[in-house]
C-alpha positions in Angstrom: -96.2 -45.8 -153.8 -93.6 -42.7 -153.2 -95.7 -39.4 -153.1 -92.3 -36.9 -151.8 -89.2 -37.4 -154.0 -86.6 -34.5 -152.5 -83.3 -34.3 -154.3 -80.6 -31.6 -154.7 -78.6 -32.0 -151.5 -74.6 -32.7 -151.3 -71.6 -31.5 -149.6 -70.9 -27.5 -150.3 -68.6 -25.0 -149.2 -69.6 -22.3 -146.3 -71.1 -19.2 -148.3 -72.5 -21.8 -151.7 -75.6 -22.6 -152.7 -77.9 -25.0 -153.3 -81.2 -26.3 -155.3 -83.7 -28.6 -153.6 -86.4 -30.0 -155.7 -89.5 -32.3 -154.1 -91.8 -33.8 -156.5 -95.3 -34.9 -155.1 -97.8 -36.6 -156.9 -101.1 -34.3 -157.4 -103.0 -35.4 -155.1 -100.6 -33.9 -152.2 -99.4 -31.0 -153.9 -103.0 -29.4 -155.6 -104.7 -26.8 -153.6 -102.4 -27.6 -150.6 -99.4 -25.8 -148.5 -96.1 -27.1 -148.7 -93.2 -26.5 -146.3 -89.8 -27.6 -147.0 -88.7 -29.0 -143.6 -84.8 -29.9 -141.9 -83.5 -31.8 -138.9 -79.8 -31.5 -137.9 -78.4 -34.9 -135.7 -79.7 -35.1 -132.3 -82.0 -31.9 -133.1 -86.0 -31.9 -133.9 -87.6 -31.5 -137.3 -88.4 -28.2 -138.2 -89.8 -25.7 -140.8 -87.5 -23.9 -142.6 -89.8 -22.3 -144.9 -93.6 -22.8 -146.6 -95.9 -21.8 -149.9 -99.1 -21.9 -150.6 -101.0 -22.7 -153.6 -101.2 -19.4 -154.6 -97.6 -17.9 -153.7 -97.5 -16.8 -150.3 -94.3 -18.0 -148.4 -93.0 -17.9 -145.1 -89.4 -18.3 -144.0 -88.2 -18.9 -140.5 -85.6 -16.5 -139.2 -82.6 -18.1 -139.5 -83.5 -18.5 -143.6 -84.5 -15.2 -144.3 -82.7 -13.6 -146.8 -80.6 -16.6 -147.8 -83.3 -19.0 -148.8 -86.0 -18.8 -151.5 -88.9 -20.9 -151.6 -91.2 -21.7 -155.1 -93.1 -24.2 -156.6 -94.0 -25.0 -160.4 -98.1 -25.8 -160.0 -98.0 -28.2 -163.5 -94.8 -30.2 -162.4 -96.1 -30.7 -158.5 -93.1 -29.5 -157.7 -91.8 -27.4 -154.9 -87.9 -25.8 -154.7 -86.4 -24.9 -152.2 -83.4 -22.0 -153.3 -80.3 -22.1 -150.5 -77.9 -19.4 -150.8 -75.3 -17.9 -148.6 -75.0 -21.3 -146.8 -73.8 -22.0 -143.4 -72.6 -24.9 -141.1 -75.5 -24.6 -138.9 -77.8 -25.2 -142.1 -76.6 -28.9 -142.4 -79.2 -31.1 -141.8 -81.7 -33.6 -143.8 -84.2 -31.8 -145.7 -87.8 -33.2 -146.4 -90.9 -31.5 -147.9 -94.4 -32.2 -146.9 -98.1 -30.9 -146.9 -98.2 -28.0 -144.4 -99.4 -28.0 -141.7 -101.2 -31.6 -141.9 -98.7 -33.4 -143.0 -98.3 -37.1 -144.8 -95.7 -39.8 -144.1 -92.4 -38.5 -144.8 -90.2 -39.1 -147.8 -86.2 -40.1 -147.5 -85.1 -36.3 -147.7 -81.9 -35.2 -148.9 -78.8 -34.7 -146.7 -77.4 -30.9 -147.1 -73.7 -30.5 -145.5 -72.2 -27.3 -145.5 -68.5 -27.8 -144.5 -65.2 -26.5 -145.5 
């Protein structure tokens, strides 16, 4: 039974963006947090951003401004907007319930290389 489904990643240049979708089945995604979430090779996972049910979002530093968290209530989806991309942003990227999170989905590799 697969409740996280993230998609969107591939290979794009420095400076390009980027669409990442997660679709969670309801019982994860109603009334709950989500955080879209990365680790880099040899690096720990971490948050790169979050939403609440009702809108409010949080970015970590090295996001803001380039990156653009939302989430579409009636699909149980959350998106994860990446713009201005860097080298540094490569990693796999997974969504999951914040803060008490579930067991984690495949993710979807993002490369940012020239």
């Amino acid at each position: 039974q697969v409740q996280l489904a993230e998609s969107g990643g591939g290979l794009v240049q420095p400076g390009g963006s980027l669409r990442l979708s997660c679709a969670a089945s309801g019982s994860i995604f109603r009334f709950n947090a989500m955080g879209w979430y990365r680790q880099a090779p040899g690096k720990q996972r971490e948050l790169v951003a979050r939403i609440t049910s009702g809108g409010s979002t949080y970015y970590t530093d090295s996001v803001k401004g380039r990156f653009t968290i939302s989430r579409d209530n009636a699909k149980n989806t959350v998106y994860l907007q990446m713009n201005s991309l860097k080298p540094e942003d490569t990693a796999v990227y997974y969504c999951n319930r914040y803060p008490n999170s579930i067991s984690w989905g495949q993710g979807t590799q993002v490369t940012v290389s020239s």
